[in-house]
C-alpha positions in Angstrom: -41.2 -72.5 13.3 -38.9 -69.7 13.6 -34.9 -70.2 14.9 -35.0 -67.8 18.0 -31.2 -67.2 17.2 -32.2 -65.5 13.9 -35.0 -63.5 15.4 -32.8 -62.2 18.1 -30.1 -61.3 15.5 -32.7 -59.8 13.2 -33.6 -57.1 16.6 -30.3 -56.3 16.5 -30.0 -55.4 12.6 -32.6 -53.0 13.5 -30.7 -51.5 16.1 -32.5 -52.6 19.1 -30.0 -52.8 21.5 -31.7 -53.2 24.8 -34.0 -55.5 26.3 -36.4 -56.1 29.2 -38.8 -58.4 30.0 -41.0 -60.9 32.1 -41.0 -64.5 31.0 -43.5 -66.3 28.8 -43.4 -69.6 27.8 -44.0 -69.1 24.0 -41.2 -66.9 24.1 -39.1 -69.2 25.9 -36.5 -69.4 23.0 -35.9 -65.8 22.0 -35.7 -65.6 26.1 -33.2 -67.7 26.8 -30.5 -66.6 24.4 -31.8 -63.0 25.9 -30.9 -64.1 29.6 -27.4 -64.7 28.6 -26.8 -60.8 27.5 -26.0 -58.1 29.1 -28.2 -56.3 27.5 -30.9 -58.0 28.5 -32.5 -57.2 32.2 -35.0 -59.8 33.5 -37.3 -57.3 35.4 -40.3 -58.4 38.4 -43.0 -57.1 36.8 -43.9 -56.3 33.4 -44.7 -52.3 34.3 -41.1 -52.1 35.2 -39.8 -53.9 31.8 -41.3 -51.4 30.1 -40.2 -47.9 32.1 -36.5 -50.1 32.2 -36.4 -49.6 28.5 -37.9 -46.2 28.2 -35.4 -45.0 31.0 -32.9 -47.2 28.1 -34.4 -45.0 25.6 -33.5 -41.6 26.9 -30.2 -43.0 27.2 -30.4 -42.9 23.2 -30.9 -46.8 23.1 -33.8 -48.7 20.7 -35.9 -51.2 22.9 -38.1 -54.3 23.0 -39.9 -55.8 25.7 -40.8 -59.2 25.9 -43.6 -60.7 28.2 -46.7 -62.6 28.3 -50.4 -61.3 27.5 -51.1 -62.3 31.1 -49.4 -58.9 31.9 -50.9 -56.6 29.6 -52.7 -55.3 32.0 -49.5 -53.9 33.9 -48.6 -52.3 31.1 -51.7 -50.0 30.8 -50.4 -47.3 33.6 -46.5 -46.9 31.6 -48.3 -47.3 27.9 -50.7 -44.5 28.8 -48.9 -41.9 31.1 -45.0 -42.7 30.3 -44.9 -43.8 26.9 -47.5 -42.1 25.1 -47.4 -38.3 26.6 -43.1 -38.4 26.5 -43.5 -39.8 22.8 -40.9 -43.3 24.1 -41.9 -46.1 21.6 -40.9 -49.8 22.1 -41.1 -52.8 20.5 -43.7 -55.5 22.3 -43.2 -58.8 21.9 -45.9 -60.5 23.7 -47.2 -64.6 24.1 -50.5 -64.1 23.3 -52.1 -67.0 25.9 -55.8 -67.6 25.1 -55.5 -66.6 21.4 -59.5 -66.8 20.5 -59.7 -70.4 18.4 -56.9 -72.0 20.6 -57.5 -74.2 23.4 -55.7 -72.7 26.4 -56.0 -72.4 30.5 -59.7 -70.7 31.3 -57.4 -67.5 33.4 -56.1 -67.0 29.9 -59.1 -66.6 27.7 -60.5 -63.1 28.3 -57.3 -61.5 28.0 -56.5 -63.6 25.1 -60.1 -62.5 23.6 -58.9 -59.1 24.5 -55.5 -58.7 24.0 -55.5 -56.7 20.5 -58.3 -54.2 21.7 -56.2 -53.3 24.9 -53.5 -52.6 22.5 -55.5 -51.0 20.2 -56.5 -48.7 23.1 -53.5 -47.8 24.4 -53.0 -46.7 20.5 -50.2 -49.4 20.0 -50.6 -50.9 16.6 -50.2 -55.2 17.3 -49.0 -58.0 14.5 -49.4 -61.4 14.6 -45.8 -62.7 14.2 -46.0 -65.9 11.5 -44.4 -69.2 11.7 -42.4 -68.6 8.4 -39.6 -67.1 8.2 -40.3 -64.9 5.0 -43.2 -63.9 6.5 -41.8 -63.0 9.9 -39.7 -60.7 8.3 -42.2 -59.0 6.3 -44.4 -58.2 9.4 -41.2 -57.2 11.3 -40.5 -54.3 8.2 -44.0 -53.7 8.9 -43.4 -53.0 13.1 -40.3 -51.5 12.8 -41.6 -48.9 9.6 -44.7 -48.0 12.2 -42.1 -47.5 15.2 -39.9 -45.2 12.9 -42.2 -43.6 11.2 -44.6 -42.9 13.7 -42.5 -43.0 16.8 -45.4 -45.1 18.4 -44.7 -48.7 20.3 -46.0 -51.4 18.1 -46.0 -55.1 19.0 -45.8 -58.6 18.0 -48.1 -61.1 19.3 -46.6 -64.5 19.2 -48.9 -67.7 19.1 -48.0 -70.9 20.9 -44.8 -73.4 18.9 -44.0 -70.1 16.8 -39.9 -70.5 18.2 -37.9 -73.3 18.2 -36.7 -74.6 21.5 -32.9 -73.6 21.8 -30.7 -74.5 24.6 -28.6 -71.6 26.4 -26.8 -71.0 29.6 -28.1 -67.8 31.6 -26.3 -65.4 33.6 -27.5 -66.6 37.1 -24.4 -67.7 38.3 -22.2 -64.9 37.1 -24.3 -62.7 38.7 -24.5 -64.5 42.1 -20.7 -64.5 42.2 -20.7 -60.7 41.5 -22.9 -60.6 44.6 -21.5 -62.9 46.7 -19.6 -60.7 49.5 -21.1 -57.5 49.1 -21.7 -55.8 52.3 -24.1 -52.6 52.2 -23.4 -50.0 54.6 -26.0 -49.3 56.7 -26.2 -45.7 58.2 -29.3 -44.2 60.6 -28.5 -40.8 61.5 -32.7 -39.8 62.0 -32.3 -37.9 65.0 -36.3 -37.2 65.5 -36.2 -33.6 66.5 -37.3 -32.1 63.5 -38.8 -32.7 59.5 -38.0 -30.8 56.8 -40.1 -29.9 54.1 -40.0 -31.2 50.7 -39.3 -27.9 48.8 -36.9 -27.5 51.4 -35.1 -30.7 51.0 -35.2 -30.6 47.3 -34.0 -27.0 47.0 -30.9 -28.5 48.7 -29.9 -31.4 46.7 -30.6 -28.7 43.6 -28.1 -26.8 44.9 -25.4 -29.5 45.2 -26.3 -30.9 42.4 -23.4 -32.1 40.0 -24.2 -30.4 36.3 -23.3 -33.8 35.0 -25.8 -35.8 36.9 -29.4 -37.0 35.1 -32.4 -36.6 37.8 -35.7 -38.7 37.2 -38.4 -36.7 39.8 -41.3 -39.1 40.9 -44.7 -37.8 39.2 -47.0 -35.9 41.7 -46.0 -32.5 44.1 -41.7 -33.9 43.6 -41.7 -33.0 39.8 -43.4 -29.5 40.3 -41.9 -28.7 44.0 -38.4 -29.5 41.2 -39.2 -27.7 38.6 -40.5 -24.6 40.5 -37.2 -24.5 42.2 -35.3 -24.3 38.7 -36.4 -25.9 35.3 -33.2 -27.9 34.3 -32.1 -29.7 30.7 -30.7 -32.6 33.3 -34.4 -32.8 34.7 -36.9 -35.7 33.6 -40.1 -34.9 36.0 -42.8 -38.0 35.4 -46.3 -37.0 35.2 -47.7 -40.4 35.2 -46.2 -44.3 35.8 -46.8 -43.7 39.9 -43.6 -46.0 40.9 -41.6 -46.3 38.0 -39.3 -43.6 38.4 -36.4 -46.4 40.2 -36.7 -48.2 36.8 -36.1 -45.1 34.4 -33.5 -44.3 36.5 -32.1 -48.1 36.4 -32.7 -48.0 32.4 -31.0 -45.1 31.9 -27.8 -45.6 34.5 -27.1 -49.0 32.6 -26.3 -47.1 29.2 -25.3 -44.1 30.4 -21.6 -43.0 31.8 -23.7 -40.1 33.5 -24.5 -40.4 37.2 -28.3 -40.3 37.5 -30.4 -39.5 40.7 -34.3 -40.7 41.2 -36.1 -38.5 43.7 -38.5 -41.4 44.4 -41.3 -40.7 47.1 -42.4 -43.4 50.0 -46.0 -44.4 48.1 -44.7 -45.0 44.7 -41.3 -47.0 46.3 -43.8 -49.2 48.1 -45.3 -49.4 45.0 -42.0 -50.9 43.0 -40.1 -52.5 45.5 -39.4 -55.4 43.5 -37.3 -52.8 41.3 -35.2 -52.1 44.2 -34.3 -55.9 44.1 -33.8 -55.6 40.5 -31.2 -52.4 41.3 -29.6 -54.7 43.7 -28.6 -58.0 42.1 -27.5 -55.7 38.7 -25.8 -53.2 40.7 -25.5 -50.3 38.7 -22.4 -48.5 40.4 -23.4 -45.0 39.0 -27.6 -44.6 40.5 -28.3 -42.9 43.4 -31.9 -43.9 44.4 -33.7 -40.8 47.0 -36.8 -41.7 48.6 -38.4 -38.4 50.0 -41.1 -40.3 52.8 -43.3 -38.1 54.3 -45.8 -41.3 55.2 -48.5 -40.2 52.9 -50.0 -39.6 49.1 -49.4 -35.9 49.3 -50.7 -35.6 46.0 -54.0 -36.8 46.3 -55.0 -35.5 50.1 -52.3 -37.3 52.4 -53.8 -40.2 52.4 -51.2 -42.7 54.2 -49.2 -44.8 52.5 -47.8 -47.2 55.5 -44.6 -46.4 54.9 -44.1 -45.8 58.8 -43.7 -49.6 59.2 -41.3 -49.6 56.3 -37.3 -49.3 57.2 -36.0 -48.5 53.5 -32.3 -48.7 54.5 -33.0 -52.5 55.6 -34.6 -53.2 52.1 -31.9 -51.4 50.3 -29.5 -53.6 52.1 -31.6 -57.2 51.8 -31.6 -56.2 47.8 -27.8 -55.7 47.7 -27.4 -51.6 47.4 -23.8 -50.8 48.2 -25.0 -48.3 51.0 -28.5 -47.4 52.9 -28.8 -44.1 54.8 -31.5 -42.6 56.9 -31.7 -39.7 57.8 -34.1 -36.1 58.6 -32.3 -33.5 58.5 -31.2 -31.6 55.2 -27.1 -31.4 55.6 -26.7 -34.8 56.9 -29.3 -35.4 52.9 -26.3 -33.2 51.4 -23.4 -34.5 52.6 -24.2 -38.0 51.7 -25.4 -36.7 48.3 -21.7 -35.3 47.9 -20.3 -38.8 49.3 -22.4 -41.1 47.4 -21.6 -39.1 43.8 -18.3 -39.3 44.6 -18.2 -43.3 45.1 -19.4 -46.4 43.7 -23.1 -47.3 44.0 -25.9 -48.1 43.9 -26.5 -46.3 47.0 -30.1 -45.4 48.7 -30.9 -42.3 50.8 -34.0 -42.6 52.5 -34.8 -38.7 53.8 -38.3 -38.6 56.5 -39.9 -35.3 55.7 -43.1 -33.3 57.1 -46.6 -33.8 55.1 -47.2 -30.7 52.9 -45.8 -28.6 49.5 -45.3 -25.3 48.4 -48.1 -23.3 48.0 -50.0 -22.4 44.6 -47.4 -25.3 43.4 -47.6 -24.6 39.5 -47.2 -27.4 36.8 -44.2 -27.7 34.2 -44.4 -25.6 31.4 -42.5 -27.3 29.0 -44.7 -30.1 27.5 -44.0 -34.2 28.5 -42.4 -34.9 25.1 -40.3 -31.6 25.0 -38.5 -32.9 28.6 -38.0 -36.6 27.3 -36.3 -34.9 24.0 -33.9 -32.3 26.1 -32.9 -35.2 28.6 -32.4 -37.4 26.0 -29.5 -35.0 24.8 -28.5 -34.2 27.5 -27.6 -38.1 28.3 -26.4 -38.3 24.4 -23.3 -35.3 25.4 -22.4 -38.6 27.9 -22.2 -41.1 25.4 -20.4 -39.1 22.3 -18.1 -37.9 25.4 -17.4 -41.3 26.4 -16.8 -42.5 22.8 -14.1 -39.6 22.5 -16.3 -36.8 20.3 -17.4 -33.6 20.3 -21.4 -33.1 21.0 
């Protein structure tokens, strides 16, 4: 069996140096000493690990995510349309429940039948971690060559009693007492006369826009309406992952001195809401999470999303955001832009806008992998400025 403390310290000689994840009990050892880091951030869903540590990424971290084959699934949607077209790898670590020729659970047997196909199809190359040590570190050369070399995800399945048990204290109570006390401040200044547009909104918060700030734009008509407004370095606009834009953001604010803005909309929120909880009990003190809601999936024909039953401030505040604000108007959207950049977050600003985009709306022009690389610098002029260099 393998000592968990070595495999964790063996991650870190390889310069991984942030880590999300879901928990599995195969990986229960590795996990545990994980739980106790800061480093580490235990996410609600496994599609959120993994856009936590590609938003960790383009902060100019290495990443691993750790979870349970039980989840794969979740991590089709980021694999395919985050990972793969923005060129982010990651290292999996997975449990692999239901290997075929083990005796397991029956709701773990397809996947486990299936597990290194889905992988194979989302073009991530997997390796059975062994029991040995010697021949643990072998197949990790192997995974962390293909990562490098290729800069693909690979991942490590791990079969039942590969770790040692270990026991370690977790960060629970710290983090409670952080909490304990905080009070979010609650503002709803809708008045109800009168929606602004998207375009309009965003146009706006372009214009106020500090140069220093990182914005994450939601995939669909936010991205585009963005970019059409003014194509920026400090721009990531999603084209796929519907809903993981609040987790980018929440990867890349915890390793980045930057402020960073997500211009989430009211579908893919309601989508992730369990991130907002995540944002919450961590507290990142420098994101500013925007929800543009005009009720519906303007995207794909205005469906509605049911957001008009939703009171975003009042979730924002259950979660543990250090202020909610409401509002539908654009200079009541600036102003608190201005006042929340200017204090100590994480703040939400939940803006009610009218259904519809700009006209013959074009498409970026700069290719998926070209933004990731440009943001990434731009967040790396943070960090060297931080450490007291010269970009």
């Amino acid at each position: 069996m393998l000592n968990p403390h070595d495999f964790i310290n063996t991650l870190n000689n390889r310069g991984i140096s942030f880590y999300a994840g879901v928990p599995c009990s195969f990986l229960n050892g590795p996990m545990s000493l994980l739980a106790n880091r800061e480093n580490y951030v235990g996410a609600t869903i496994e599609t959120d690990a993994l856009a936590l540590c590609a938003g960790a990424w383009l902060a100019g971290k290495k990443t691993a995510v750790f979870c349970q084959n039980s989840g794969l699934g979740n991590l089709i949607s980021p694999l395919s349309s985050l990972n793969a077209p923005f060129a982010i790898p990651t290292l999996l670590v997975i449990g692999w429940r239901g290997k075929p020729g083990d005796i397991d659970e029956p709701q773990h047997m397809l996947m486990g039948k299936t597990t290194q196909q889905i992988l194979a199809a989302m073009d991530v190359v997997s390796f059975e971690l062994p029991k040995t040590a010697s021949e643990a570190k072998h197949t990790l050369a192997e995974a962390f060559a293909l990562i490098e070399q290729s800069g693909k995800s690979a991942a490590l399945l791990v079969s039942p009693e590969t770790f040692e048990a270990v026991d370690a204290a977790t960060r629970a109570d710290s983090i409670k007492a952080a909490t304990l006390g905080r009070e979010t401040l609650v503002k709803d200044l809708k008045s109800g006369a009168y929606y602004p547009g998207r375009y309009d909104v965003l146009k706006a918060l372009s214009a106020h826009m500090p140069e220093n700030a990182a914005v994450i734009a939601t995939t669909g008509k936010c991205g585009r309406e963005l970019y059409s407004i003014g194509d920026r370095n400090q721009y990531f606009y999603m084209v796929g992952s519907m809903g993981s834009a609040s987790a980018i953001g929440l990867g890349a604010a915890l390793n980045t001195a930057r402020p960073v803005v997500v211009l989430d909309g009211d579908g893919a929120a309601l989508m992730r809401l369990g991130t907002m909880a995540t944002v919450g009990r961590i507290g990142p003190p420098n994101l500013f999470h925007i929800i543009l809601d005009n009720q519906a999936h303007d995207s794909t024909g205005g469906q509605p999303t049911g957001s008009e039953t939703i009171d975003f401030s009042a979730v924002a505040a259950a979660c543990g955001y250090a202020s909610a604000t409401s509002c539908d108007d654009i200079s009541t959207a600036v102003d608190t832009l201005k006042k929340c950049l200017a204090g100590s977050g994480p703040h939400l600003l939940h803006i009610r806008i009218k259904l519809g985009s700009l006209k013959g709306l074009v498409r970026p022009k700069v290719q998926p992998h070209e933004v990731a690389e440009r943001f990434r610098q731009f967040l790396k002029v943070a960090v060297l400025a931080k450490k007291g260099k010269q970009a």
